[in-house]
C-alpha positions as CSV (number, residue, x, y, z in Angstrom):
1,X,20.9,17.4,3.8
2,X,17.2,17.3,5.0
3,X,15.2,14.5,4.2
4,X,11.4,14.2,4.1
5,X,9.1,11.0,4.1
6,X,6.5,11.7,0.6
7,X,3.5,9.9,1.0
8,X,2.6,8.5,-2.9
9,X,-1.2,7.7,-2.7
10,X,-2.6,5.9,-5.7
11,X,-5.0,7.1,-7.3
12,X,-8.7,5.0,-7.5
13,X,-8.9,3.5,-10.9
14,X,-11.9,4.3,-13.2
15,X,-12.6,0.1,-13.1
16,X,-12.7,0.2,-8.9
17,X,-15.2,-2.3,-8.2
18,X,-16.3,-4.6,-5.4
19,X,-15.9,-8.1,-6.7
20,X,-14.1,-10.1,-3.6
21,X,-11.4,-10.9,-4.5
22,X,-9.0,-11.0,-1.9
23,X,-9.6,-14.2,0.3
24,X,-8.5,-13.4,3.8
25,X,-9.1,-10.0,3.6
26,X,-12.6,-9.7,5.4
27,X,-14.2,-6.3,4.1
28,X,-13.5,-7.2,0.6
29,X,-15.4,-10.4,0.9
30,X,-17.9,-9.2,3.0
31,X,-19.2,-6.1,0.3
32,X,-18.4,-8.5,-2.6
33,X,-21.1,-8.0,-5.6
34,X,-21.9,-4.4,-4.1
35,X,-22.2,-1.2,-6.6
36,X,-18.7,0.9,-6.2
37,X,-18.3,4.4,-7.2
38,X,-15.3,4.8,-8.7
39,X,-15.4,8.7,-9.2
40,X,-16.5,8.9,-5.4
41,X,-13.5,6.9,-4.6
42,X,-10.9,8.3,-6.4
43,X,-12.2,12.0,-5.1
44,X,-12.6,10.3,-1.4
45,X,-8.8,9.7,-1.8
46,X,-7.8,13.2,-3.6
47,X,-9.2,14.7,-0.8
48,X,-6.9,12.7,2.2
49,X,-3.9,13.6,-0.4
50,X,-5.1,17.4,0.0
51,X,-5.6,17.9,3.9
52,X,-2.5,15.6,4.3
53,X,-0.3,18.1,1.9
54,X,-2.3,21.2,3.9
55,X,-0.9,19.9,7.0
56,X,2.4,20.4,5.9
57,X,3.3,16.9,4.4
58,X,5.1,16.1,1.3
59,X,2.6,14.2,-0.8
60,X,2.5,12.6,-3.9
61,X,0.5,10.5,-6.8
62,X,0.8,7.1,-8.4
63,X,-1.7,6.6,-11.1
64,X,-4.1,3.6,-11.8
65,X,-2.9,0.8,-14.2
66,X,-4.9,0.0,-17.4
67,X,-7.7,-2.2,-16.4
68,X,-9.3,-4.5,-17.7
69,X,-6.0,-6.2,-18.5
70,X,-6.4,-7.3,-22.4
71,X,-2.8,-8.4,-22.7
72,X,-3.3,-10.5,-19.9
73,X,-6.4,-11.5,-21.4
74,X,-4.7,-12.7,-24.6
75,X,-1.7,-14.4,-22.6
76,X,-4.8,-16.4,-21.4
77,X,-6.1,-17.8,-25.0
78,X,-8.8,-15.2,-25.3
79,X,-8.4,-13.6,-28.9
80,X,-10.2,-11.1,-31.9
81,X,-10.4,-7.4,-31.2
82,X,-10.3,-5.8,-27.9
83,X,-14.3,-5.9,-27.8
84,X,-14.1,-9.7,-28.6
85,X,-11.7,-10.3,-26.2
86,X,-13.7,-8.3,-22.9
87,X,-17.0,-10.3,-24.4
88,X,-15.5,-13.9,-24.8
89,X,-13.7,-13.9,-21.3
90,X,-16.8,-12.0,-19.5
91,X,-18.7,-15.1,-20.6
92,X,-17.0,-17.7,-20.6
93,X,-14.5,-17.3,-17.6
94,X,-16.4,-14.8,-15.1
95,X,-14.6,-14.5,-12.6
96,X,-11.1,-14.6,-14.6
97,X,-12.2,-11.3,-16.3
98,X,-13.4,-9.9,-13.2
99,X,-9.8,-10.4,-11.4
100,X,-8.3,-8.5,-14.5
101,X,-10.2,-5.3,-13.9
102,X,-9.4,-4.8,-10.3
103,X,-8.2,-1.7,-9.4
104,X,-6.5,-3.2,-6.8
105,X,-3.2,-0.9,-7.8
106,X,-4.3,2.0,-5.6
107,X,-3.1,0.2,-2.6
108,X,0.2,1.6,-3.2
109,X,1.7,0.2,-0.5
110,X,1.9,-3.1,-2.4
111,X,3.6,-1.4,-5.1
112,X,7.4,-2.0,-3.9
113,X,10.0,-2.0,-1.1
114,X,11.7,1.1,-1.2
115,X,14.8,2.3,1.0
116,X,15.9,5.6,1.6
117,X,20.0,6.5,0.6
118,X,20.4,6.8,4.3
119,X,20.2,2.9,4.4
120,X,22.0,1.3,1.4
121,X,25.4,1.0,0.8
122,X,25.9,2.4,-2.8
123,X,23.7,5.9,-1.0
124,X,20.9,4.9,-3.2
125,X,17.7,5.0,-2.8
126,X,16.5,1.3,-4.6
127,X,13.2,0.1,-5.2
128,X,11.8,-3.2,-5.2
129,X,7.9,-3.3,-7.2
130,X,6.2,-6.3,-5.1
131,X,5.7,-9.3,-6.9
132,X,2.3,-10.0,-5.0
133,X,2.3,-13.4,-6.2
134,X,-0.2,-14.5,-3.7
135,X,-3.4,-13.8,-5.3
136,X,-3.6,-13.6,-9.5
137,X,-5.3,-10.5,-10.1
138,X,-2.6,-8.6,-7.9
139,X,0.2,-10.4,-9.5
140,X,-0.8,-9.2,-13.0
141,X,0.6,-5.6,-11.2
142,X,4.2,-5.2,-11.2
143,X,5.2,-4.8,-15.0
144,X,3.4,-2.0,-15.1
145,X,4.3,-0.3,-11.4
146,X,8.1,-1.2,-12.1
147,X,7.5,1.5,-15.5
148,X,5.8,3.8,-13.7
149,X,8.5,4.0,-10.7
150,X,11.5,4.2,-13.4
151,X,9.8,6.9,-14.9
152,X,9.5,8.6,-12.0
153,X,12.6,8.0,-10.2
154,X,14.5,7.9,-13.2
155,X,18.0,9.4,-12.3
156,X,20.2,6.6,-12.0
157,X,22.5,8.2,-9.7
158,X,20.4,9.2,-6.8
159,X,17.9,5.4,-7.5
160,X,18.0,2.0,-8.1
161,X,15.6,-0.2,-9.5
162,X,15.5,-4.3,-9.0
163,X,12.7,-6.5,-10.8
164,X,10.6,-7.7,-8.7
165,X,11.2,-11.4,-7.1
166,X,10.4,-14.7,-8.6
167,X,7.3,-15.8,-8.9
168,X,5.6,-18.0,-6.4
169,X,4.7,-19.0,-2.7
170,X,8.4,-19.5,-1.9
171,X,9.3,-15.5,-2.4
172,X,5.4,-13.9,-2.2
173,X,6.1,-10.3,-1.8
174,X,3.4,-7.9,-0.7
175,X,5.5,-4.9,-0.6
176,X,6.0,-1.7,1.8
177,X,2.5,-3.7,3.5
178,X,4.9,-5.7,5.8
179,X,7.9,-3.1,6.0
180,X,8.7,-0.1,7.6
181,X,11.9,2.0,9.2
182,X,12.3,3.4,12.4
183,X,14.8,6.8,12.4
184,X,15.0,9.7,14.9
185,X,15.0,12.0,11.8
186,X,14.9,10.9,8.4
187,X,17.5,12.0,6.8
188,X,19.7,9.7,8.9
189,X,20.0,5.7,9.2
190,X,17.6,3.8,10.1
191,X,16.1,0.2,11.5
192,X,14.3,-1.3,8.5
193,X,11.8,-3.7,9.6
194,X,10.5,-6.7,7.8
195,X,7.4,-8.5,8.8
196,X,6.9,-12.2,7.1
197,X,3.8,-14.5,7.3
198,X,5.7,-18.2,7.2
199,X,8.7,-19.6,6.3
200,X,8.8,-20.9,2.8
201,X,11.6,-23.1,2.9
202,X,10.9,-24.8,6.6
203,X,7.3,-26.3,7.0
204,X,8.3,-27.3,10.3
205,X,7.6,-23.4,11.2
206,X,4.5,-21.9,12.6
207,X,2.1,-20.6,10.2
208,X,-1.9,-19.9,9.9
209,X,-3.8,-22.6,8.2
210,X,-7.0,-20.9,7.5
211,X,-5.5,-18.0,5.4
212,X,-2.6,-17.8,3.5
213,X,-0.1,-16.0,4.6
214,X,1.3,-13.6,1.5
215,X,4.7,-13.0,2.5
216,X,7.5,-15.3,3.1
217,X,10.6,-14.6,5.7
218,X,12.8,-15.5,2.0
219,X,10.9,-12.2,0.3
220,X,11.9,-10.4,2.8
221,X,15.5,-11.6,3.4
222,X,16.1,-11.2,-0.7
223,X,14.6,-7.5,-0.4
224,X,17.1,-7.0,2.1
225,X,20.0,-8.4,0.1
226,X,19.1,-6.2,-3.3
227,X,18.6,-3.1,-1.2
228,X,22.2,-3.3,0.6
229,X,21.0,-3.0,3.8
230,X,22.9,-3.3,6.8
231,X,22.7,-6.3,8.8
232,X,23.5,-4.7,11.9
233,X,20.1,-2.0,11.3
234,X,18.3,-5.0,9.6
235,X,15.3,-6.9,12.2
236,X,12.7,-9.4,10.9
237,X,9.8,-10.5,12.8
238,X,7.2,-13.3,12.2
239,X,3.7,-12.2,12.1
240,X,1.2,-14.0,14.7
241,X,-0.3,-16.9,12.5
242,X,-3.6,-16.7,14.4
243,X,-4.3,-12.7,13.8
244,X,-3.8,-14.1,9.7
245,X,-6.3,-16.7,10.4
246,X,-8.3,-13.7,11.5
247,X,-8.7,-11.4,8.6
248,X,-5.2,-9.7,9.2
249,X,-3.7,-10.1,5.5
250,X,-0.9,-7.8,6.3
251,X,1.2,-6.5,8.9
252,X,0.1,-2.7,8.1
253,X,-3.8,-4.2,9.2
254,X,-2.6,-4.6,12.8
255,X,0.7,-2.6,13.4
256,X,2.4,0.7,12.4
257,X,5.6,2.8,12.7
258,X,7.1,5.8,12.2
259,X,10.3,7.3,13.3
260,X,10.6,6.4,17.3
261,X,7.4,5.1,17.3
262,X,5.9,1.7,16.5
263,X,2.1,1.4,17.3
264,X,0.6,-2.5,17.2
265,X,-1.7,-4.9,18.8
266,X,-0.8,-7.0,21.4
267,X,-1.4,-9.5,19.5
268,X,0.3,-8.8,16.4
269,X,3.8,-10.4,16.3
270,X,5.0,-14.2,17.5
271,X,7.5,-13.7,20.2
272,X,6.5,-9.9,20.7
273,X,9.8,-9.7,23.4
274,X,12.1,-10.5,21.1
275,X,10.4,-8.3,18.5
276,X,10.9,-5.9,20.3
277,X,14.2,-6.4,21.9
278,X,15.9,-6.6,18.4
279,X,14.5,-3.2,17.6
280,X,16.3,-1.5,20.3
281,X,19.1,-3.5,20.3
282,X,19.1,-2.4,16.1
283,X,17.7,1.1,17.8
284,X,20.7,1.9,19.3
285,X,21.2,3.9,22.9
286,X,17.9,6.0,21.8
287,X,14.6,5.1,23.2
288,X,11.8,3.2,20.7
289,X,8.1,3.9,21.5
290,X,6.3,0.7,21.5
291,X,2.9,2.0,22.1
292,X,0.8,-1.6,22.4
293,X,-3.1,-1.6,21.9
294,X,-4.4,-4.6,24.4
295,X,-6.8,-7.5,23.5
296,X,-8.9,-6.5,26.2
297,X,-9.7,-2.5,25.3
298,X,-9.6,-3.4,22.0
299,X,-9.9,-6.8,20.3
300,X,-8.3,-8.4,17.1
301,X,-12.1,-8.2,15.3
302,X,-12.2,-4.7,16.1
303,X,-9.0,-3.9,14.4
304,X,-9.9,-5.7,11.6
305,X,-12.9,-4.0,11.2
306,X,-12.6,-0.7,11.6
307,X,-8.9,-0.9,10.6
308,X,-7.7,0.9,13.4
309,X,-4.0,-0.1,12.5
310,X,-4.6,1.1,8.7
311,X,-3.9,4.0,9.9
312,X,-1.0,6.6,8.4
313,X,1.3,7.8,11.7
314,X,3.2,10.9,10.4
315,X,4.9,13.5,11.9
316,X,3.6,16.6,12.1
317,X,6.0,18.5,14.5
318,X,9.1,17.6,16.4
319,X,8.0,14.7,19.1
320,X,4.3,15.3,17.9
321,X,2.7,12.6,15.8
322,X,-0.8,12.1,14.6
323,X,-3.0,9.0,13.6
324,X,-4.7,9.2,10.3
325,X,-7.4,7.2,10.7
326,X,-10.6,5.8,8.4
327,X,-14.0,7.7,9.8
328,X,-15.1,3.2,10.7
329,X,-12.9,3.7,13.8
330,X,-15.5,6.8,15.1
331,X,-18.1,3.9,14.5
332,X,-16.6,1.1,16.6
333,X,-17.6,1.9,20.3
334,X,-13.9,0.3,21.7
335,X,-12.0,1.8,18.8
336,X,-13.0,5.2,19.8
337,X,-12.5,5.3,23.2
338,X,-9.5,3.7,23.1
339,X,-8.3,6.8,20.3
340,X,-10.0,8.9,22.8
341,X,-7.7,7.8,25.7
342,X,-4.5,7.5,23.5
343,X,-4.0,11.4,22.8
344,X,-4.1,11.8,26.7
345,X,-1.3,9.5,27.1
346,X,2.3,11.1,27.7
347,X,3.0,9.1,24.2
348,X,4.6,10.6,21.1
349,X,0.9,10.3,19.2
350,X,-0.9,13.5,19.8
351,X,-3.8,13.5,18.0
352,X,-6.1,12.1,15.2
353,X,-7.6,12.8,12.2
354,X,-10.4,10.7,10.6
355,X,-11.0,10.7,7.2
356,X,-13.5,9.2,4.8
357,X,-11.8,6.6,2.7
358,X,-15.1,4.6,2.6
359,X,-15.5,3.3,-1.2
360,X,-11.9,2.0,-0.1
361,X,-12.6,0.6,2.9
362,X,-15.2,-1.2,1.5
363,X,-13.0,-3.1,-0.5
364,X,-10.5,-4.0,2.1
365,X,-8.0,-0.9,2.4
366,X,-7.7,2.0,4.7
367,X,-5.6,4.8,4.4
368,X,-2.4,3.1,5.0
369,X,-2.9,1.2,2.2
370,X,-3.8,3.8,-0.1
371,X,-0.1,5.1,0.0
372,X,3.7,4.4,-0.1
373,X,6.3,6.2,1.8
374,X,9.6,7.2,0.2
375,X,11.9,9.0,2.2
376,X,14.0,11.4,-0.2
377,X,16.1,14.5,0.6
378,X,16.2,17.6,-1.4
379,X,18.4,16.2,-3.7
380,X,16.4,13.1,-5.0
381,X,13.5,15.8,-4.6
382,X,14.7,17.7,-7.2
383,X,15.4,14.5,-9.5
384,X,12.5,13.6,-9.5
385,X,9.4,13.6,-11.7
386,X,7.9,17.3,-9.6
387,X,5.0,16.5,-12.1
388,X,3.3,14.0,-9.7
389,X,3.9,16.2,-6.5
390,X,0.5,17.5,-5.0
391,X,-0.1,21.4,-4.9
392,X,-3.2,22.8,-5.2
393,X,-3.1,23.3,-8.9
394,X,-2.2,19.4,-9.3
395,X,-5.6,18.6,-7.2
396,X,-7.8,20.7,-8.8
397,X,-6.7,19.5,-11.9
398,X,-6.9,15.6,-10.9
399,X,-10.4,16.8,-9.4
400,X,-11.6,18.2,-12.8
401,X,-9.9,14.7,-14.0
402,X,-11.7,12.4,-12.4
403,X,-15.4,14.4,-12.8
404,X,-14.3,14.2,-16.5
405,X,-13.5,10.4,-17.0
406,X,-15.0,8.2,-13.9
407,X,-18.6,6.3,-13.7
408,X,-20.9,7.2,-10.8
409,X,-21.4,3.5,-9.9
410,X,-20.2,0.5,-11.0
411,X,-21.5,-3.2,-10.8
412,X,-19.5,-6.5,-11.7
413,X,-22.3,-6.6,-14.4
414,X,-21.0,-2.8,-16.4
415,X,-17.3,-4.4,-16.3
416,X,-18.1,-6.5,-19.5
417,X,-19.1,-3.8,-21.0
418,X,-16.5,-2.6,-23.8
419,X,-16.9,0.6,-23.4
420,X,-15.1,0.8,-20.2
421,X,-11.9,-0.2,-21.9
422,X,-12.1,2.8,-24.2
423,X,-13.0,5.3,-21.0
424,X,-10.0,4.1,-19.1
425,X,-7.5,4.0,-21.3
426,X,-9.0,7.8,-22.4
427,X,-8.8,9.0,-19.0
428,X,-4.8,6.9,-18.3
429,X,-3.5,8.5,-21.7
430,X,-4.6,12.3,-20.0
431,X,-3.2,11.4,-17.3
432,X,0.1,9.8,-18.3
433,X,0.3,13.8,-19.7
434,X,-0.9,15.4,-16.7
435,X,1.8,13.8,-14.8
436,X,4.3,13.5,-17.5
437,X,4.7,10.0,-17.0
438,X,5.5,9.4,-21.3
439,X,4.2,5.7,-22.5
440,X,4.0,3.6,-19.0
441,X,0.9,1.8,-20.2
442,X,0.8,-1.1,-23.1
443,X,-1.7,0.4,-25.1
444,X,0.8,3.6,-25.6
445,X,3.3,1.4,-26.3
């Protein structure tokens, strides 16, 4: 049966805001107390969706959670009436509220761990939501994607759905972020390949010390375990402490793969020969591409910031695959002509294709980030939720959605304003019927 890798972008919350956040992640503290636009955001991503589905890919949408995060709120001592709540925790504990109206969620591929049927053993295709226990206003996350995903992929014969790992340092899980699967087509098996930050259990271990490193070779190993994967078509690989220490957060910020092809900086993995040696061996008799980017044409600060390795590699046509790549990687002078020199290599990447993900970008994420791929074949295409699928019927009507609900600008200033609770959760309950989600959100519930 064919099989097809969906791309499920999130969707810019209404609350999307600059308020740096995420420590080690360099762009979002850099623009930190910045005005956002939230409806030019949410449109700037709407449109990748749309050129990516007009090229022929299966795409799909993951909505925004409900922000700012009352219940949380509440768990935190903060009580009265909604209104009471937002203006006691706005003043009193700043940066508290701020973290619990992040919109942090459209970075999608955070959201879970997710293995095709190809690669587990009960021919299921499981799902793991990320714990993201690293940094608070992420870990507030998973309750909410966990509903969304079961009401999505709610046929328990064709998926699988685990809760997401303990919380704290010992099993921080950032998701699809530091995973991916090598395959010569998809609807086969495949190599799944973890990336980890430090060992948890062994301080003994390299590890950065500037940064933390969010995800722990134990996340990964337990991902592994409750997806039934092979061991044999199993690799993990440490990520180079230094390129953490030097604003790369996750692995999808300085490498990524698809099918036959995994693209990375030279600097990007400790031990890059074995890396790469348990790939193949994993592999099989089939040649992997290992198309490495070198220090010297383009540098680990580059990377970072134009987010060269943010990129989305897709395939496009039998043995032709093209980088989707942020519009900052036309403005970096060694990112561009190294992209310029790439498509005339002999390699399996053909082309590129900027696009502007800027309001993003400016808050740390680049078009990798902004999605999740779940490889499915006809049959777990068919069950389900074809509500969420793109056409062009579904993006004008998210269009006329967003125009409808979203704020020109924001400032860290409008989130205490009340009001913004009643626009979002206005805007969430349309959408929740727009994509016939039912009651995922706790003020439906």
């Amino acid at each position: 049966m064919k099989a097809f890798e969906v791309n499920f972008d999130g969707l810019v919350g209404p609350t999307h805001n600059y308020a740096g956040l995420s420590v080690g992640n360099v762009a979002s503290l850099k623009n930190a107390a910045q005005a956002s636009s939230p409806k030019q955001g949410a449109l700037q991503g709407l449109a990748k969706m749309k050129a990516l589905a007009d090229l022929g890919l299966k795409q799909a949408v993951l909505p925004p959670l409900e922000r700012p995060d009352v219940n949380v709120l509440r768990q935190l001592g903060f009580s009265g009436s909604d209104e009471q709540v937002i203006k006691r925790a706005a003043s009193d504990a700043p940066s508290i509220y701020a973290a619990t109206c992040s919109a942090s969620s459209m970075w999608t591929a955070n959201a879970c761990t997710v293995s095709p049927s190809a690669d587990t053993h009960d021919k299921r295709v499981h799902f793991t939501a990320a714990n993201l226990a690293n940094k608070f206003h992420r870990s507030i996350e998973a309750p909410t994607t966990a509903k969304i995903l079961e009401a999505i992929f709610s046929n328990e014969q064709f998926f699988k759905h685990h809760s997401p790992l303990p919380l704290g340092d010992h099993f921080g899980d950032e998701g699809a972020a530091n995973h991916t699967r090598f395959c010569e087509d998809y609807a086969q098996a495949g190599v799944e390949f973890f990336v980890f930050g430090k060992y948890a259990f062994d301080t003994t271990k390299q590890a950065p010390v500037k940064f933390p490193a969010r995800q722990t070779f134990e996340a990964s190993q337990a991902v592994a375990r409750l997806h039934e994967l092979s061991s044999a078509k199993t690799v993990f690989a440490q990520q180079n402490p230094d390129v953490i220490d030097a604003g790369v957060f996750h692995n999808d910020v300085i490498a990524v793969g698809n099918q036959n092809c995994l693209f990375y900086h030279e600097k990007a993995f400790l031990n890059t020969v074995q890396v790469k040696q348990d790939l193949q061996n994993a592999y099989g008799n089939s040649p992997l591409h290992f198309v490495m980017v070198p220090e010297n044409q383009v540098s680990v600060y580059d990377a970072v910031r134009s987010y060269l390795f943010n990129s989305q590699l897709v395939t496009l046509a039998p043995g032709h695959m093209a980088l989707i790549a942020p519009g900052e990687c036309q403005e970096n002078s060694n990112v561009k002509d190294y992209l310029d020199s790439l498509v005339s290599q002999n390699g399996p990447i053909k082309e590129v294709k900027i696009y502007d993900v800027k309001q993003s970008m400016q808050n740390g994420g680049g078009p990798a980030c902004l999605r999740q791929r779940v490889v499915l074949n006809e049959a777990e295409i068919a069950a389900s939720n074809q509500a969420v699928y793109l056409d062009d019927t579904l993006y004008q009507t998210l269009c006329q959605w967003v125009n409808k609900h979203y704020r020109d600008s924001l400032t860290e200033k409008d989130l205490a304003d009340p009001a913004l609770l009643i626009e979002c959760r206005q805007a969430l309950d349309e959408l929740t019927k727009i994509l016939a989600l039912g009651s995922v959100y706790p003020f439906q519930r």
